[in-house]
N, C-alpha and C positions, 0 to 999 in steps of 0.2 A: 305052447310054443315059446321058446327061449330066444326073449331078445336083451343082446348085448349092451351095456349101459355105457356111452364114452367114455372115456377117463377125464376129461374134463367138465363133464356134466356131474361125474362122480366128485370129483375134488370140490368143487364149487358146493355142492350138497353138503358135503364133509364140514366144508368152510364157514358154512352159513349156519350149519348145528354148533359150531362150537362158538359162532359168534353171541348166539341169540341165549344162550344157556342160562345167561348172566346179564352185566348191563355193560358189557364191555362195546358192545356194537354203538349203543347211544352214547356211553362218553367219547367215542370214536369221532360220532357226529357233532358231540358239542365242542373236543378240542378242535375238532377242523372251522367249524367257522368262526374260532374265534381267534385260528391259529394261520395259518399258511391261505386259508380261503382270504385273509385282510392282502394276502401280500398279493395273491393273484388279480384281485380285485384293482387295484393299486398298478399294478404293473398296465393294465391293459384301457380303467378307466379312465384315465386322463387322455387316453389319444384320440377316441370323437369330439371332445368337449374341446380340443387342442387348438381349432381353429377360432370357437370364442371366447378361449382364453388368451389369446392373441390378440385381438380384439379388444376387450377389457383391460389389458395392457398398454393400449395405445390409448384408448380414450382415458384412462386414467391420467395418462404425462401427461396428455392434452391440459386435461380439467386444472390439474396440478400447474403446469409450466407454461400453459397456453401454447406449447408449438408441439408440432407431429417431432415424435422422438425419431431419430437412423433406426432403419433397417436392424442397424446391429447391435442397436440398445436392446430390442424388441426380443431378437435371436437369444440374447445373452441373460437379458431377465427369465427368459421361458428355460434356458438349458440349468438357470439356478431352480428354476420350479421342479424336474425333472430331478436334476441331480442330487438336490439338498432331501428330497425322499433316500436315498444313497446315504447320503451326510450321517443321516438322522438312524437309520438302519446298522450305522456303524458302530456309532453309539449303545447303539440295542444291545448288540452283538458283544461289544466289549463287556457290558454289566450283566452280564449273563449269569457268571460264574460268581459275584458277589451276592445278588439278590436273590439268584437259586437257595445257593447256600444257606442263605438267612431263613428265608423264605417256604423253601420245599414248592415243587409242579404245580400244585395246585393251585396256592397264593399268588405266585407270580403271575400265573397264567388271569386271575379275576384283576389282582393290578393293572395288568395288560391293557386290560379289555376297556378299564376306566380312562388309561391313557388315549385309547384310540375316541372312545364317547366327546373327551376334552377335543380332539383335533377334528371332529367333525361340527363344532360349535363352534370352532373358529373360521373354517372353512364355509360353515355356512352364512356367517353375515360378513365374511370379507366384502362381495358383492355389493352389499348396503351401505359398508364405509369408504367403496370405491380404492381397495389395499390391496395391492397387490403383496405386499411386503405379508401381509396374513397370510397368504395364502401358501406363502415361502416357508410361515411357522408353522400351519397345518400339515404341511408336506413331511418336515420336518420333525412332528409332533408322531404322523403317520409312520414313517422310516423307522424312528426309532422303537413303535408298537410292534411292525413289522420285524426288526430286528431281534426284539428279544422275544415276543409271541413263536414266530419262525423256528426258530431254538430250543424252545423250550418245549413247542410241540412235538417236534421230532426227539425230542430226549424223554417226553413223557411216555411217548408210541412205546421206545423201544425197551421201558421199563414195564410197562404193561403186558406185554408180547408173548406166549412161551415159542421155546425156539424154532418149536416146528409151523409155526404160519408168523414168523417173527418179519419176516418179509413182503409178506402183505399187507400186515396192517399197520409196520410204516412206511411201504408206500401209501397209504392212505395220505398221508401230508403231501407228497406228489398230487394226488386225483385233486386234495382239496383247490392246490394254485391252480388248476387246472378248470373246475368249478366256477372257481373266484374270476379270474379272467374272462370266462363265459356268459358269468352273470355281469360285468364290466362292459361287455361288448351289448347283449342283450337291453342292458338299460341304457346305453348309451346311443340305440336304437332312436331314430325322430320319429317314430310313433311313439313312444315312451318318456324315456325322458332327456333324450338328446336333440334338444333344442336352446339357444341360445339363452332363453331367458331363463333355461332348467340348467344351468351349467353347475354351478355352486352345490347344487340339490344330488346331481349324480355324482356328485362327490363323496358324498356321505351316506350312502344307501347302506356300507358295511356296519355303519354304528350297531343300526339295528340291529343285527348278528351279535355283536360287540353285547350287549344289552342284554340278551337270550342268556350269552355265556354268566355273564354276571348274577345273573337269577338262577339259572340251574347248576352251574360247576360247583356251586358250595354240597351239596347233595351226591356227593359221586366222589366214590373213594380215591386217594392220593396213589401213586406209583407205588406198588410194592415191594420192586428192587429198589427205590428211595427209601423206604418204611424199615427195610430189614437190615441194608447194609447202611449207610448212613446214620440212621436213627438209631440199630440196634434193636427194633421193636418186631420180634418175630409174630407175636400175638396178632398184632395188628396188621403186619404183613400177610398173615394166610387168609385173615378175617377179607381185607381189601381184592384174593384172591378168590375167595368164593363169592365175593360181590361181584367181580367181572366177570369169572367164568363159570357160574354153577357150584354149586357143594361137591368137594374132594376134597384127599389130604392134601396135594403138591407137596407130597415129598420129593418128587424128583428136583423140579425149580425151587425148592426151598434147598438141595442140597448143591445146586449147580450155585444159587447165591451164597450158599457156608465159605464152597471155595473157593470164588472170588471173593468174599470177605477177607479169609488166610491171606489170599494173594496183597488184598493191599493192606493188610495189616503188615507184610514184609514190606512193601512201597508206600509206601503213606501218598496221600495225594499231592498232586504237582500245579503249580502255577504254570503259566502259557511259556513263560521263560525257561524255566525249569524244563519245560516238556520240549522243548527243541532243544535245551542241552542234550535229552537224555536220548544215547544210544539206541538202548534197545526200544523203541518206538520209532527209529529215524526212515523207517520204509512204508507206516502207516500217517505220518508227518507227509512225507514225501508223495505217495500216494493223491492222500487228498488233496496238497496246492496244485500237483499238475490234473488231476480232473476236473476239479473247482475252476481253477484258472481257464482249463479249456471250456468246460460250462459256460462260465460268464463270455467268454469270447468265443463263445461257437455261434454266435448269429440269434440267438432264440431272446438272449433277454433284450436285443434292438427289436426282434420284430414285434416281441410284446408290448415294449414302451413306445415306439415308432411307425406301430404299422400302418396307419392313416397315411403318415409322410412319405413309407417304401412303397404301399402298392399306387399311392399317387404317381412316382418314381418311374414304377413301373411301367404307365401307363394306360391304369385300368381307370374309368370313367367317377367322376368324384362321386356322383350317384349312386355307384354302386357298392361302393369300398367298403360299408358297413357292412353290408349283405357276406360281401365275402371275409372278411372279418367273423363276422357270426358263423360260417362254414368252417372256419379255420379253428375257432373255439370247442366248437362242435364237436369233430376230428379228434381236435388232441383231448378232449373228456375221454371219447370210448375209446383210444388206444390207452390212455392210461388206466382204465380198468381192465381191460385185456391185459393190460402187463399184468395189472396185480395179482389177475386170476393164473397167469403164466412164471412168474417167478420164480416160485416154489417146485418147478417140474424143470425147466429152463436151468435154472442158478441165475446168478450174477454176473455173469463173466460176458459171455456170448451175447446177452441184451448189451452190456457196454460196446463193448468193441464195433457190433455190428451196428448196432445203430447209427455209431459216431462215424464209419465207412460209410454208409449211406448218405448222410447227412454230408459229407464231404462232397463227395461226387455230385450231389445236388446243387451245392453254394458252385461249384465249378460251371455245369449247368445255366444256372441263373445269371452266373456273370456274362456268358455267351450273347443267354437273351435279351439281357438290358442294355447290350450296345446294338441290339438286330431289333428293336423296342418298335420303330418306323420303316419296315420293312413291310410288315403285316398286322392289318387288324387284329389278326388272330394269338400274336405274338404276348401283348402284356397277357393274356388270360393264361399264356403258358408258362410266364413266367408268378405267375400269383399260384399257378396248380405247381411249382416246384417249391415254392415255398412252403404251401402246403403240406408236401410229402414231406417236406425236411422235417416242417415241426412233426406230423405222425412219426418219423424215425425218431426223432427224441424223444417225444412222449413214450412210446413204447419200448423203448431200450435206456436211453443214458440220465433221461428226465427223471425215470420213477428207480431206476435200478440204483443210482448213486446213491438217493438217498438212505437207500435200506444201508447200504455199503458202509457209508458214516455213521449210522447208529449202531454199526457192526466190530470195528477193526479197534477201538478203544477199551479195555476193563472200567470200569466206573470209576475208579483211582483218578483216572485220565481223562474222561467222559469232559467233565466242564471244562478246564483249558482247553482240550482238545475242540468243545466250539465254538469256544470264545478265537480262537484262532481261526477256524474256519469260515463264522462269521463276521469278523474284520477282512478275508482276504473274499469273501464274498461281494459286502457293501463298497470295496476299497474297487473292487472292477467295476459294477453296478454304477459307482459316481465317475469312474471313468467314461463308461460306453455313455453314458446320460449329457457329461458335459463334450464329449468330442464328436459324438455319432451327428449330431445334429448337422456338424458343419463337413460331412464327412458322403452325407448320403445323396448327392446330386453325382456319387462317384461311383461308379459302377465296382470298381475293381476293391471296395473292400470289402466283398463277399469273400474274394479271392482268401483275407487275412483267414476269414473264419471256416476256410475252408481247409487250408494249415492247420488250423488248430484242432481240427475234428480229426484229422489224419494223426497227430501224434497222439491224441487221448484212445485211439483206434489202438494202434499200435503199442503203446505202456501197457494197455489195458491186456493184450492180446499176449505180450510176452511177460509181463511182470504181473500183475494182480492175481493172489490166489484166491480160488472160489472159497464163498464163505456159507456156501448154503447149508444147513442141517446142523451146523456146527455150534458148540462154546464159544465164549469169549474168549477163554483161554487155549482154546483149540485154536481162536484164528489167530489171538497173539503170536502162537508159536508159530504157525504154517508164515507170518510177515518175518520173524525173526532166522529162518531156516534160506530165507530170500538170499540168490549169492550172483553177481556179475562179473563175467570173468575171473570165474574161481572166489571173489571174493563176497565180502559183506561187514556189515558196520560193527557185528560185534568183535569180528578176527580181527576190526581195527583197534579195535578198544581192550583186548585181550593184548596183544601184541604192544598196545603203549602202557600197558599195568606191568607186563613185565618188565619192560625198558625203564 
């Protein structure tokens, strides 16, 4: 009897033989927790421990100055604990493109891991010397692990990758935040280690991770599209590839990197400055700040850092806020491995758009229930299940899709300015939402903003971004360069002032 295999069962089979061939699956696993897993972790850990770390902050001025500090001292020390993680992120971001360089994926990434081991040694006996001011510089210390780990994970995937599951496996830096926040929520848990006098401790649980990568990433070969085009070292290049994927030639990706080689050997690499000069880049420029942009203010990086505070807000019971919290982590994990198992049959496009449409309609939603909050018992539950849906709609479409997106629309010529740019206008929103949301969230109506802002990344997405699935680098170069509004586009302007 002939029975039929799904196509998804099938693809997943396919996916999971070409992972396991080699050791590309486990360097998978060890860049993720020492990469995007620090940042998830971070984004979501501080908000059970949030209540006595407020706390800890007033008994501190107490000790210090002997009088209860305002209200607004309290607010405004805590929106610097929150923010300066942002601060510190930015910083990341910006050294990306110098210490890579130096550096090469690998090095950077074990530095990394040593910077986060230092910020959890300070975070842990802040507590003991009754400082909040530490805990400012751990934060800080943390951001800026975050910022260039972040980076340089997602730069490492997409050199690792070949083009036909190039999209799954860096969504993998997607699942990992996704992970990361879950295990945040999970220990943050008061059976665990969310209890007041564990506060300090659940801060620092990612070290450990951090620590893993330090001992095994020196063992596991460097990016090979860093090896072959950068370095010039073909030898070592193919070697690095039959270390991740099994014994073959790869001629074909050794010949798809020859010509991007050609290519920037006609371009030479560019500075961050330089690459917003340049023209023919200005729709992959442009691209990413307004999805980025709508990213960071689409509601998801408040409710990761905040969500203690909104579904309080809400008015779901303080008892229970973890619980649903931990549902909410839960959720956005297995959507973002359904994305990643969907990507590659889907594309790029259709996850963005739709998801970011959903997610809109949702925040509209939500704003309804949070003025109708005392109406009905039953009300904050429905507004905690729409938030819910929201995050599944991002985790499944614009959470995990983007990311592939950005390790897509650059040649390696471009690659580092291009994240160095993306990761300052990242950390630059991040310290935004971090230092205003706090004073922002007794306010029903600025769901409203993020729910604008999911409608135009809907719509950009829907009418301008060309799918990049199956494709070259230089394939999608062209298809962003071919880009025309209203009969026009950037390079007929720059054609049109060479001849004038």
């Amino acid at each position: 009897m002939y029975v039929k295999v799904p196509a998804s069962e099938d693809r997943m089979e396919t996916l999971l033989q070409q992972l396991t061939r080699g050791n590309a699956l486990f360097l998978i696993i060890i860049l993720g927790i020492g990469g995007t897993f620090q940042t998830g972790y971070h984004s979501t850990g501080l908000s059970s421990p949030s209540p006595y770390i407020r706390r800890f902050i007033n008994s501190s001025w107490y000790d210090r100055y002997e009088e209860t500090p305002p209200p607004q001292t309290i607010t405004m020390i805590w929106s610097l604990i929150v923010s300066m993680y942002a601060a510190g992120g930015l910083f990341g971001a910006v050294s990306v493109k110098l210490i890579s360089g130096m550096l090469g994926r690998k090095k950077v990434m074990i530095c990394n891991s040593f910077i986060a081991i230092v910020a959890a040694g300070i975070m842990l006996t802040s507590k003991g010397a009754k400082s909040y001011e530490m805990i400012i510089v751990a934060r800080i210390l943390y951001g800026y692990s975050a910022g260039l780990g972040g980076s340089i994970h997602l730069m490492y995937l997409g050199e690792i990758s070949p083009r036909k599951i190039r999209g799954t496996v860096t969504l993998t830096s997607a699942t990992f935040v996704s992970l990361g926040k879950l295990f945040g929520q999970i220990f943050g848990l008061s059976e665990i280690l969310g209890r007041e006098e564990l506060w300090n401790i659940v801060l620092c649980v990612p070290a450990f991770f951090s620590v893993v990568q330090v001992i095994v990433l020196p063992f596991l070969p460097e990016a090979p599209r860093y090896l072959f085009i950068e370095k010039g070292d073909d030898k070592a290049c193919k070697k690095a590839l039959q270390s991740l994927w099994g014994q073959g030639d790869y001629k074909q990706e050794m010949d798809e990197m020859l010509a991007e080689q050609a290519a920037i050997e006609a371009a030479p690499p560019k500075s961050p400055l330089q690459l917003l000069r340049d023209r023919t880049v200005r729709w992959q420029l442009l691209t990413m700040s307004i999805i980025y942009c709508c990213n960071q203010l689409s509601g998801i990086t408040a409710i990761s850092t905040f969500s203690f505070d909104i579904f309080l807000e809400a008015g779901v019971p303080r008892d229970k806020i973890r619980y649903v919290t931990l549902g909410l982590g839960i959720s956005e994990i297995i959507t973002y491995i359904s994305c990643g198992l969907l990507i590659e049959h889907t594309g790029r496009r259709p996850l963005i758009w739709g998801g970011y449409g959903f997610m809109s309609a949702c925040w509209v939603l939500v704003t309804v229930t949070l003025n109708l909050k005392d109406s009905s018992y039953c009300v904050p539950y429905i507004s905690a299940s729409l938030i819910i849906l929201s995050t599944i709609f991002f985790s499944g479409g614009p959470g995990g899709a983007t990311q592939t997106v950005y390790s897509e629309i650059f040649i390696q010529s471009n690659r580092l300015a291009a994240f160095v740019l993306i990761g300052t206008q990242r950390w630059l929103f991040h310290a935004v939402v971090g230092l205003v949301f706090p004073f922002l969230i007794n306010s029903s109506y600025c769901f409203v903003l993020f729910a604008c802002m999911c409608l135009l990344a809907s719509l950009y997405t829907f009418f301008l971004l060309p799918e990049t699935k199956g494709k070259t680098l230089l394939e999608i170069s062209e298809e962003f360069k071919a880009i025309t509004v209203c009969g026009k586009s950037f390079l007929e302007e720059k054609r049109v002032e060479t001849k004038l």
